[in-house]
C-alpha positions as CSV (number, residue, x, y, z in Angstrom):
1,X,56.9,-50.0,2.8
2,X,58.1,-46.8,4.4
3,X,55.9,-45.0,6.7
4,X,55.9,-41.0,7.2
5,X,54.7,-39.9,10.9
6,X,51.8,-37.4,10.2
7,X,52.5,-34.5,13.2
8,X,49.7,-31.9,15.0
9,X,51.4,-29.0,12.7
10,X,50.9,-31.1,9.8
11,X,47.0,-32.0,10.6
12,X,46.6,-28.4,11.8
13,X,47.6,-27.3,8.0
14,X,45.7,-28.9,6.6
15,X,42.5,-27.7,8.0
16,X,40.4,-25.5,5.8
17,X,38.7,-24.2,8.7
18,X,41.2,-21.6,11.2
19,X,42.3,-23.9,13.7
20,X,44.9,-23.1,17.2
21,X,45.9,-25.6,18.9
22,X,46.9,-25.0,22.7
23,X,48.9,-27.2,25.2
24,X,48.6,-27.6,29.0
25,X,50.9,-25.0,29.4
26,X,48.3,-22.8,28.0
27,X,50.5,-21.9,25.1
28,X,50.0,-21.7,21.4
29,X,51.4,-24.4,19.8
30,X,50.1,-24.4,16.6
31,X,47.9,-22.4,14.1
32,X,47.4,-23.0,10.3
33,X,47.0,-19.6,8.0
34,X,43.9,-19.3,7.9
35,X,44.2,-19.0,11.9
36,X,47.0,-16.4,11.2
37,X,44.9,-14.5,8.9
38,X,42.1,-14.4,11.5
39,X,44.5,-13.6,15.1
40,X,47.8,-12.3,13.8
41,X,51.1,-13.7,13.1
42,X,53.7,-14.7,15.7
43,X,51.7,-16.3,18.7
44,X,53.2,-19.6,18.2
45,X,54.6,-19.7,21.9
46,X,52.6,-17.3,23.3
47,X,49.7,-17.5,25.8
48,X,46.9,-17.8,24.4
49,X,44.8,-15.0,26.5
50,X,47.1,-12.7,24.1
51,X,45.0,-14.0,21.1
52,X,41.6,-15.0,22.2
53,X,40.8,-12.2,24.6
54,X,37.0,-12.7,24.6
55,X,35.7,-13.9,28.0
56,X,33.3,-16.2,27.0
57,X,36.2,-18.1,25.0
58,X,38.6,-18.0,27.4
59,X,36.7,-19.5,29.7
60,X,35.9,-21.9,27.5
61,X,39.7,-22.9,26.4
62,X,40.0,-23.2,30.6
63,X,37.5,-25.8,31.0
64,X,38.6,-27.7,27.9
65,X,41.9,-28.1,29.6
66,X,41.1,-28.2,33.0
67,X,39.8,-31.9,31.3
68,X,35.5,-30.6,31.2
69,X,35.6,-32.5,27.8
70,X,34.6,-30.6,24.2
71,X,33.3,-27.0,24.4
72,X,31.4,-24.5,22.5
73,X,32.2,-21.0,22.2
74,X,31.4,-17.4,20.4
75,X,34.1,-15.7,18.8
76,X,33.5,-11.9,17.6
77,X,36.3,-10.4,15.0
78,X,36.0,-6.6,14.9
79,X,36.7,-5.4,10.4
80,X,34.8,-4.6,8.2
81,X,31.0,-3.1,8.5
82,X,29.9,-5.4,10.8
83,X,32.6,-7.4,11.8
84,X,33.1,-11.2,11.5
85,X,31.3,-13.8,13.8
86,X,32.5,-17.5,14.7
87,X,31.4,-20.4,16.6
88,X,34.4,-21.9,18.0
89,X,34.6,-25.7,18.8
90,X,36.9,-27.0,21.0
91,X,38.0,-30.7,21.4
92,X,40.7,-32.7,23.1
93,X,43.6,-34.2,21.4
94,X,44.0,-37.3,22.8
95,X,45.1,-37.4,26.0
96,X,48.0,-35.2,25.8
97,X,46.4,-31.8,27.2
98,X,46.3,-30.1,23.9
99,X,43.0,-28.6,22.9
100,X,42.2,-27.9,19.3
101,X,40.0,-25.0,18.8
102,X,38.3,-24.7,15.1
103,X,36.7,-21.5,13.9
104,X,33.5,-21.3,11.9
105,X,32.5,-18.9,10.0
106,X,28.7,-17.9,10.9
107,X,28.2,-14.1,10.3
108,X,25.7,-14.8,7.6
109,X,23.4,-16.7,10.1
110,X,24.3,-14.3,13.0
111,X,22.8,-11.9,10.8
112,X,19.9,-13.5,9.1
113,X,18.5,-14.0,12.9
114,X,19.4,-10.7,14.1
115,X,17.1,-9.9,10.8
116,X,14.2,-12.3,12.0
117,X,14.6,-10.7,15.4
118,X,13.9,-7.2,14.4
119,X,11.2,-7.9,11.7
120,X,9.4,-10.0,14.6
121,X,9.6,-6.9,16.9
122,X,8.9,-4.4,13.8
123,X,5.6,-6.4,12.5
124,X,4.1,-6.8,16.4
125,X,4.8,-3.2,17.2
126,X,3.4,-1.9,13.8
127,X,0.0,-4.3,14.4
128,X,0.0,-3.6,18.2
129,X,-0.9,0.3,17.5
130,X,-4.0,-0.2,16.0
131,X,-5.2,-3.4,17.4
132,X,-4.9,-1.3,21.1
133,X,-6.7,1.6,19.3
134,X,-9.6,-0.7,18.3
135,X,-9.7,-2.4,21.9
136,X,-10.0,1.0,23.0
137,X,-13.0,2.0,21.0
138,X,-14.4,-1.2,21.4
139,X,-14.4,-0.7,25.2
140,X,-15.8,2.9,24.7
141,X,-18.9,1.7,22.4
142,X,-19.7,-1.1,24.8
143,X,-19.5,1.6,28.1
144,X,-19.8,5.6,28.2
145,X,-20.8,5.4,24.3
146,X,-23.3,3.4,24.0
147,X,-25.9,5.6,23.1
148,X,-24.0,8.3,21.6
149,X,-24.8,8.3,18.3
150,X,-22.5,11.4,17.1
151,X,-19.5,9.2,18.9
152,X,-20.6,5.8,17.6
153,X,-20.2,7.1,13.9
154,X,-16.9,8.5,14.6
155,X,-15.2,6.0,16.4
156,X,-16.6,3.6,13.4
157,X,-14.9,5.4,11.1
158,X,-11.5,5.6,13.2
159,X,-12.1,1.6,13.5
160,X,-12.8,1.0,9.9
161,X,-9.3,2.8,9.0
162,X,-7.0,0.6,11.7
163,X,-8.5,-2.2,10.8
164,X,-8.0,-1.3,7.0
165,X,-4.1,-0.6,8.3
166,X,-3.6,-3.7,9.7
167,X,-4.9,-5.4,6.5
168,X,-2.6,-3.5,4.3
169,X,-0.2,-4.6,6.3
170,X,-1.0,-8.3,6.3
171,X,-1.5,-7.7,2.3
172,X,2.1,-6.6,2.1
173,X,3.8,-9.4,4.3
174,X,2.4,-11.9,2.3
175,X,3.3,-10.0,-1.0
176,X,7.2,-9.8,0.8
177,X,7.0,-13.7,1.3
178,X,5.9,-14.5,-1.9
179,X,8.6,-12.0,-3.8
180,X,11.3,-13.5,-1.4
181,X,10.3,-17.0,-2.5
182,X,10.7,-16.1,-6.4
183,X,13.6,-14.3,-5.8
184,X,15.7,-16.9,-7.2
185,X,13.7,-17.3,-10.3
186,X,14.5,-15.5,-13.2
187,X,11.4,-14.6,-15.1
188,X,11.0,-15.7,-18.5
189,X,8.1,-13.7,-20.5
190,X,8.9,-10.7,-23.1
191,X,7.1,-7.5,-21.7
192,X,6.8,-3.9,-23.0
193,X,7.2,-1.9,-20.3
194,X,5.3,0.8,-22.0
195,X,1.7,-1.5,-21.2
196,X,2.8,-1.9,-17.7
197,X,3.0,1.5,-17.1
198,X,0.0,2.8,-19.4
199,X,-1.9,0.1,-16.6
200,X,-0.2,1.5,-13.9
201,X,-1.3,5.1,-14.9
202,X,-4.4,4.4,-15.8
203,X,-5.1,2.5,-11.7
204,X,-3.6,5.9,-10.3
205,X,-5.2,8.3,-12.0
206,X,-8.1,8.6,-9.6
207,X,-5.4,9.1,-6.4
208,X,-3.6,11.7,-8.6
209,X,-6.9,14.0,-9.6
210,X,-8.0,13.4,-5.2
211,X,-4.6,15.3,-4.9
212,X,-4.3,17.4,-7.5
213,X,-1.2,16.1,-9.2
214,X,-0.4,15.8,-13.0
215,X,0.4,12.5,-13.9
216,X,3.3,13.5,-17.0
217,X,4.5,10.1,-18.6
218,X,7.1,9.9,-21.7
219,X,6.8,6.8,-22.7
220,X,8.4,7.3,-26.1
221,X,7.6,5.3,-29.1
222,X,9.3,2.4,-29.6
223,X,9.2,-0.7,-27.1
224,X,10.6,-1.1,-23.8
225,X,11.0,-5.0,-24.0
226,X,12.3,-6.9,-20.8
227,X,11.8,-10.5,-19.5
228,X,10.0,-10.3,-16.3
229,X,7.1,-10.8,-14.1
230,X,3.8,-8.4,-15.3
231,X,2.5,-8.7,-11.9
232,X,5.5,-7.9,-10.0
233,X,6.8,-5.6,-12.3
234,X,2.9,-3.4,-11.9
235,X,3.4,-3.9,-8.2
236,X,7.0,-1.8,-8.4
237,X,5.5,1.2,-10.5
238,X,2.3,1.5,-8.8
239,X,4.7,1.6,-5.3
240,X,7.1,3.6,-6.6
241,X,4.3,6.3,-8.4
242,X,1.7,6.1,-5.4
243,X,4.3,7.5,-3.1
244,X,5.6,9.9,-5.7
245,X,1.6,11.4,-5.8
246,X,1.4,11.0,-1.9
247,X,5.1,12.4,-0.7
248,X,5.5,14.5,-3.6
249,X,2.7,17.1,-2.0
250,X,-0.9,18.6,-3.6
251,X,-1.1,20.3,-6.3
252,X,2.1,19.2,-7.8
253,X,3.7,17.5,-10.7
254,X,4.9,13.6,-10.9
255,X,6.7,13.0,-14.1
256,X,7.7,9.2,-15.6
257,X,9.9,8.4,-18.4
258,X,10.8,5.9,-20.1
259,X,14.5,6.0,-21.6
260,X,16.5,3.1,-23.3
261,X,20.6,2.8,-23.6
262,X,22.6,0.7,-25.8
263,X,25.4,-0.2,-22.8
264,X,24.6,0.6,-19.2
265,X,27.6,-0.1,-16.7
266,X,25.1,-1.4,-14.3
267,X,23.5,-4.0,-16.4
268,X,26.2,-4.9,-18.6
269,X,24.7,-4.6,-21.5
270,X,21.5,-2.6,-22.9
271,X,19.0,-1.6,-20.7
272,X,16.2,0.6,-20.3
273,X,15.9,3.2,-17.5
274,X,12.6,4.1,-16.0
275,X,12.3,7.7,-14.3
276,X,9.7,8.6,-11.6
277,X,9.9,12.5,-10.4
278,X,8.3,14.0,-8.0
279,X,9.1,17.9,-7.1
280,X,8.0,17.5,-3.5
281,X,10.3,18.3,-0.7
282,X,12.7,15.8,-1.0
283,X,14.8,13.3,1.0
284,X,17.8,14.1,3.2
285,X,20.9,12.1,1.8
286,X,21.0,10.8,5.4
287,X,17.9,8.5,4.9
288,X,18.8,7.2,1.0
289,X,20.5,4.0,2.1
290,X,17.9,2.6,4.1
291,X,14.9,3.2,1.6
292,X,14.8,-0.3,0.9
293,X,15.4,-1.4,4.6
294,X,11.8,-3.2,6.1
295,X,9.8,-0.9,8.2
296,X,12.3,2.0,7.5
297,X,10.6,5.2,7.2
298,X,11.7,8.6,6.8
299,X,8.6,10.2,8.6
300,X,7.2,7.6,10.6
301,X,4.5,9.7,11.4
302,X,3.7,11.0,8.1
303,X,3.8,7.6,6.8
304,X,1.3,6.5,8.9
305,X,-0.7,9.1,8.0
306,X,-1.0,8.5,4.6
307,X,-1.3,4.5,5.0
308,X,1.9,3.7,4.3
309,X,3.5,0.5,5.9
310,X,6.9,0.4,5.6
311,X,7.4,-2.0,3.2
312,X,7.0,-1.1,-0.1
313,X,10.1,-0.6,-1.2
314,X,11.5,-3.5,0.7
315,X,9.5,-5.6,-2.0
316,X,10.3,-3.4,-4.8
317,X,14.1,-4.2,-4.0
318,X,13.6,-7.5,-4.0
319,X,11.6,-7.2,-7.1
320,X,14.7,-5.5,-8.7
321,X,16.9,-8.5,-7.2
322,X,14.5,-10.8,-9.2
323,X,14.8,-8.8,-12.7
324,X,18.6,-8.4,-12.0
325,X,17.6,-4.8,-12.2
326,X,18.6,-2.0,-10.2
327,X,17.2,0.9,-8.4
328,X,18.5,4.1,-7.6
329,X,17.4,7.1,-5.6
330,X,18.3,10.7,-6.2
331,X,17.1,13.6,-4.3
332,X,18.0,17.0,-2.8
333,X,16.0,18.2,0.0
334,X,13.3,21.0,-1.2
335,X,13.5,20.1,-5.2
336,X,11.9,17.3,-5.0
337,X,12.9,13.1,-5.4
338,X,13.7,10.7,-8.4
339,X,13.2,6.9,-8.3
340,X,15.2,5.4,-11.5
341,X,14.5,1.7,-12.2
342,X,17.4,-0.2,-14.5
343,X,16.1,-3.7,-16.1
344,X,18.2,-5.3,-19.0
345,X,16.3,-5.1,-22.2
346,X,15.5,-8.2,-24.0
347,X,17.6,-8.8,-26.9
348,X,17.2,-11.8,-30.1
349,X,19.8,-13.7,-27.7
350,X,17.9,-13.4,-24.0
């Protein structure tokens, strides 16, 4: 039976992963298209400094040869938004001075702990602020306070709100954790949207008279059927209407309708759009992307200020993700904001 020799092009091909190999000479000898795709065409031949002109790799490609056995490196590919991130292995063929250098794809997990990272950072310096504040009362009521009644009472009441803060703040990581969790699961239960927000309403309208604001829904008359979540779904419109009362300034108007379209391009299919408007003093376009982003806030100060945390509408997103619903934001600065939320109706063959 005939045999057919099997060469280092041919193995390199047939990698799915990008893969160089380079010989003693320190040339490329061979690169499948994927590898092509990633570095460029033409650098069969070529040194390989010309492709791989990271530090931290080429120093790695020099030991591998130099005979230091298999290697690990970090590749960075500069495109797109963030650019492309690789962990690059490299091995020794045989003992014929070639190295092999695979690259693996890990922007996704570059990312996600870039993401852990920050939210780490962002959750101990949001809880560090008032846990040093109530240290420092603390300190003040055990000392120079002690028998100061007038300062006692106030510094109580300073206490009792950071330590209401930092609950709220607890309250709304563990709500993030659980919406994260259910992300992937589609819920299943017919809803009139119409109850949720009569509920929702009816829980706000205590915030709205403190304020001043007119609470003006328009709910219409026939139902606003979706599949999803009641609990979840409460959460987004109380969010989404609480900071509408609280941004959209005293003595205003917050108006919420409820609006249904045969074919939305967004959803495919029929869905029903619910509007929350608030004639406050808007949003510069600079800020709309990141809405959604943890800990992002407009007004950090103004925020705090009013008890917000920073993640409200990081859960409402993921909320939407949940629903396959969308959510966009309009707003021009000085005439006020609009928070639409798109969920697929229900039809006889959800």
């Amino acid at each position: 039976m005939a045999t057919t020799a099997v060469t280092l092009t041919d193995v390199v091909a047939a990698l799915p992963l990008p893969s160089v190999a380079i010989n003693a000479e320190e040339r490329i000898t061979v690169l499948n298209v994927p590898a092509e795709d990633l570095l460029g065409k033409g650098l069969v031949g070529r040194h390989f400094v010309t492709a791989l002109r990271q530090p931290g790799l080429v120093e790695a490609v020099e030991r591998c040869l130099a005979g230091d056995g298999p290697s690990q490196a970090r590749f960075t590919s500069v495109g797109g938004e963030h650019g492309t991130t690789y962990d690059v292995s490299l091995r020794p063929v045989g003992d014929h001075g070639i190295v092999l250098l695979s690259f693996n794809d890990v922007t996704e997990m570059a990312q996600a702990g870039q993401m852990r990272r920050d939210f780490v950072a962002n959750v101990s310096h949001e809880l560090r602020t008032p846990l040093t504040a109530l240290i420092g009362f603390i300190e003040t009521l055990q000392g120079p306070a002690r028998d100061d009644t007038a300062a006692r009472e106030r510094f109580l009441g300073i206490m009792a709100q950071e330590a209401e803060r930092m609950n709220r703040l607890v309250g709304e990581l563990l709500s993030l954790s659980r919406v994260e969790a259910e992300e992937r699961v589609r819920p299943e239960a017919p809803i009139d949207l119409r109850d949720v927000l009569r509920g929702t309403l009816r829980n706000l309208a205590p915030l709205a008279d403190d304020s001043n604001v007119t609470l003006a829904p328009t709910l219409g008359d026939a139902p606003a059927l979706v599949l999803g979540d009641a609990d979840q779904l409460v959460q987004v419109f109380t969010n989404l209407i609480e900071n509408a009362i609280k941004y959209g300034g005293r003595d205003n108007r917050v108006e919420i309708s409820v609006k249904s379209t045969a074919h939305d391009p967004a959803m495919r299919g029929p869905a029903v759009h619910i509007s929350v408007r608030d004639h406050g003093p808007g949003i510069d376009a600079i800020h709309l992307p990141r809405l959604t982003e943890r800990f992002y806030r407009v007004d950090s100060h103004r925020s705090r200020a009013l008890g917000g945390t920073g993640l409200g509408l990081a859960i409402v997103k993921h909320i939407m993700n949940r629903h396959r619903g969308r959510l966009k934001v309009t707003s021009t600065p000085g005439q006020g904001a609009e928070f639409r939320v798109i969920l697929p109706i229900k039809t006889n063959s959800a």
